[in-house]
C-alpha positions in Angstrom: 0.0 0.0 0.0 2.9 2.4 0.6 4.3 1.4 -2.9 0.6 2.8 -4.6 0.4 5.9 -2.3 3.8 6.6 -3.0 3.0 6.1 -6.8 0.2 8.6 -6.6 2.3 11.3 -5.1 4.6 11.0 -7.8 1.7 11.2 -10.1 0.8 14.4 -8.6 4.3 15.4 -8.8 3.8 15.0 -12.3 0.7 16.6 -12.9 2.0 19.6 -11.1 5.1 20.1 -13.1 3.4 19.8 -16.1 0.0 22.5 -14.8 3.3 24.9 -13.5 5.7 24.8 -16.6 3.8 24.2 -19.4 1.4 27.0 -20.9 -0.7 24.7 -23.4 -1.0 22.3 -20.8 -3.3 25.0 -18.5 -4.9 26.1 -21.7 -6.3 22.6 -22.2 -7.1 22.2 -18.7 -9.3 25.4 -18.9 -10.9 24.6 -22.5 -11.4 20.8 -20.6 -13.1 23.2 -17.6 -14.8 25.2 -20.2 -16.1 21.7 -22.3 -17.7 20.6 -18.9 -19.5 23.6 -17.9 -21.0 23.8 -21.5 -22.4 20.0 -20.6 -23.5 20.8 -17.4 -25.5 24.0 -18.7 -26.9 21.8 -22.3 -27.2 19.0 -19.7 -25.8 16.6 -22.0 -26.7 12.7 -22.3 -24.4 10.0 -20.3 -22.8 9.0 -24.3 -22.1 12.8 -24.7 -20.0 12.7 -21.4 -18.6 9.8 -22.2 -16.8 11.2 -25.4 -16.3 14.6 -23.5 -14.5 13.3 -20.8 -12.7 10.8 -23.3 -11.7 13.9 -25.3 -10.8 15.4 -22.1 -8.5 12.4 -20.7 -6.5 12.1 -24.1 -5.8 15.3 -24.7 -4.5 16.0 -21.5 -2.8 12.8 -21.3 -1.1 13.3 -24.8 0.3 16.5 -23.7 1.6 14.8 -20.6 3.5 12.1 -22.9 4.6 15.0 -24.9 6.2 17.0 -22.2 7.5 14.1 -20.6 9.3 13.2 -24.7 10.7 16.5 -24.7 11.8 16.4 -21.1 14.0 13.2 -22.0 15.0 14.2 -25.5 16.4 17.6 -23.3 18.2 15.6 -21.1 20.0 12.8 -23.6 20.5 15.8 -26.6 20.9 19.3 -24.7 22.4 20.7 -27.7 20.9 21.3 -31.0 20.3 18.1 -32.8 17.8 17.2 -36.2 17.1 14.0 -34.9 16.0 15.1 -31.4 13.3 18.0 -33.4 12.2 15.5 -35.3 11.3 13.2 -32.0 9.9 16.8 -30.4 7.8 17.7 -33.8 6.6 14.1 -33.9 5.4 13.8 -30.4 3.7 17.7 -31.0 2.2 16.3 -33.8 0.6 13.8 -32.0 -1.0 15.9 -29.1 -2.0 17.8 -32.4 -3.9 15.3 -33.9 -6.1 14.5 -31.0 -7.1 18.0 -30.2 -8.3 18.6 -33.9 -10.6 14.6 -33.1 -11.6 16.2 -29.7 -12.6 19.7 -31.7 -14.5 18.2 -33.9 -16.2 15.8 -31.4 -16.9 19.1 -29.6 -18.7 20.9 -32.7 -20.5 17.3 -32.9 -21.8 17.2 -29.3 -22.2 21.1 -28.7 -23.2 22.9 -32.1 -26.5 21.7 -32.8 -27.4 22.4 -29.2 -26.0 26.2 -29.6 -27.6 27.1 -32.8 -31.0 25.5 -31.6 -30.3 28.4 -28.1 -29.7 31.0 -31.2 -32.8 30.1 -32.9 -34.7 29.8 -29.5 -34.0 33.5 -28.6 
């Protein structure tokens, strides 16, 4: 038990680092705030939340994986190297990809429900 509470801390070691240092990391955190308010106020079905917090947990997990690839491609290649931007743009790329999926399943989940508030008023 002291192994997994240990474990957890580190976690929230992590988590911390990641909230204090990197800037797109807090922005997702507050769009991921932002995405959750919007379902509490369209009070959005249990499938919507389920693809919300989805989008939620991989994007924010993603950027984790990213900052901890550019973390260790710092540490093993503190100069400039080709092959180490190519690891960093890669691994960008990546966290990229999913935020464009989690955009779109955004628009699919929350536009119809705006433009019908639009008509409404």
């Amino acid at each position: 038990m002291k192994k997994f509470i240990l474990s957890v801390g580190y976690a929230l070691k992590g988590l911390g680092y990641a909230f204090t240092t990197q800037l797109n990391f807090r922005i997702q955190v507050s769009i991921a705030l932002i995405a959750i308010a919007m379902g509490i106020y369209f009070n959005i079905s249990t499938s919507e939340w389920h693809w919300i917090t989805l989008c939620i947990a991989i994007v924010l997990m993603m950027e984790l994986f990213n900052t901890g690839i550019e973390a260790f491609v710092d540490l093993v290649s503190p100069g400039y190297n080709k092959l180490a931007g190519h690891v960093k743009d890669i691994s960008a790329a990546a966290v990229l990809i999913v935020a464009i999926f989690t955009v779109v399943t955004g628009l699919i989940i929350f536009l119809p429900k705006i433009l019908l508030l639009i008509h409404a008023a």
